[in-house]
C-alpha distance (Angstrom), angle and dihedral (degrees) to the residues before:
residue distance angle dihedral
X1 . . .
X2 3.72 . .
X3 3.84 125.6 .
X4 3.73 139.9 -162.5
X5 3.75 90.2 -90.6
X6 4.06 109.7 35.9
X7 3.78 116.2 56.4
X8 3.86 112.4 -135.3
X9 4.25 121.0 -90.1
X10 3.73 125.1 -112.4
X11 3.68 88.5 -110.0
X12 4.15 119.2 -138.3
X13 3.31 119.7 -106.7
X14 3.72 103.6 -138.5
X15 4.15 92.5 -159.5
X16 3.45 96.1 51.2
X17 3.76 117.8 27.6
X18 3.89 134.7 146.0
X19 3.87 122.5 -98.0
X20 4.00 80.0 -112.2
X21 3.58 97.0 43.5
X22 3.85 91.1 46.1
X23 4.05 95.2 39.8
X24 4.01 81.3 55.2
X25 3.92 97.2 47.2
X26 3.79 95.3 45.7
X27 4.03 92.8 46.2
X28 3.74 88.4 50.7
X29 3.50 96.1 49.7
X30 3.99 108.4 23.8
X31 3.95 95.3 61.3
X32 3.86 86.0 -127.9
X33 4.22 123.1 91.7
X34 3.30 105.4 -106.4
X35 4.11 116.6 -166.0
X36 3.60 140.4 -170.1
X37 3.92 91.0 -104.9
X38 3.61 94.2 56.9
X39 4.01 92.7 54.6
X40 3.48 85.2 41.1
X41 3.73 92.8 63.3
X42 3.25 93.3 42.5
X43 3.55 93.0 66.0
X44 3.82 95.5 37.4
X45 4.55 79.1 60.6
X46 4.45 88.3 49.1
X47 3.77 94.8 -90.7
X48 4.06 93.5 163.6
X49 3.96 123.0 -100.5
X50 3.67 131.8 -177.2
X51 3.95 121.4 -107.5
X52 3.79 90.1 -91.5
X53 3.54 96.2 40.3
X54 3.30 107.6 -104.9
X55 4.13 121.1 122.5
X56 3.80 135.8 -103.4
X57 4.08 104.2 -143.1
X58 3.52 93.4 -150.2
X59 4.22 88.7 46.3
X60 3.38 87.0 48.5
X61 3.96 106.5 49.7
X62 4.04 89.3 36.5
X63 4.09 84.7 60.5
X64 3.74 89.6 48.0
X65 3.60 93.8 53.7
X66 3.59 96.9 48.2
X67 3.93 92.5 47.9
X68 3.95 80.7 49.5
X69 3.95 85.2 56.4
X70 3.41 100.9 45.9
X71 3.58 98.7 54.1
């Protein structure tokens, strides 16, 4: 919540974030460095993207876990 002294943050948009955007999110919170080439890959193997290429979190970690599965 905004005060007199901080202006608000662009807040993330957890269904549609950028490779960067999402490559920082899931390093911050996974533990694990995440980078740009790794999502990258991903995609290049049919991890899922929106139409404008941004990614769906959820899509994105469900696709994980299945390729987790399958192997």
């Amino acid at each position: 919540m905004p005060d007199g002294n901080h202006s608000p943050r662009n807040a993330l948009n957890p269904m549609a974030l950028s490779i960067t955007e999402a490559a920082l999110v899931l390093t911050r919170t996974g533990g694990q460095m995440v980078t740009e080439a790794m999502i990258r890959e991903d995609i290049a193997e049919g991890a899922p993207t929106n139409a404008d290429g941004t990614l769906n979190l959820v899509h994105y970690a469900a696709w994980l876990v299945q390729n987790v599965l399958e192997k």
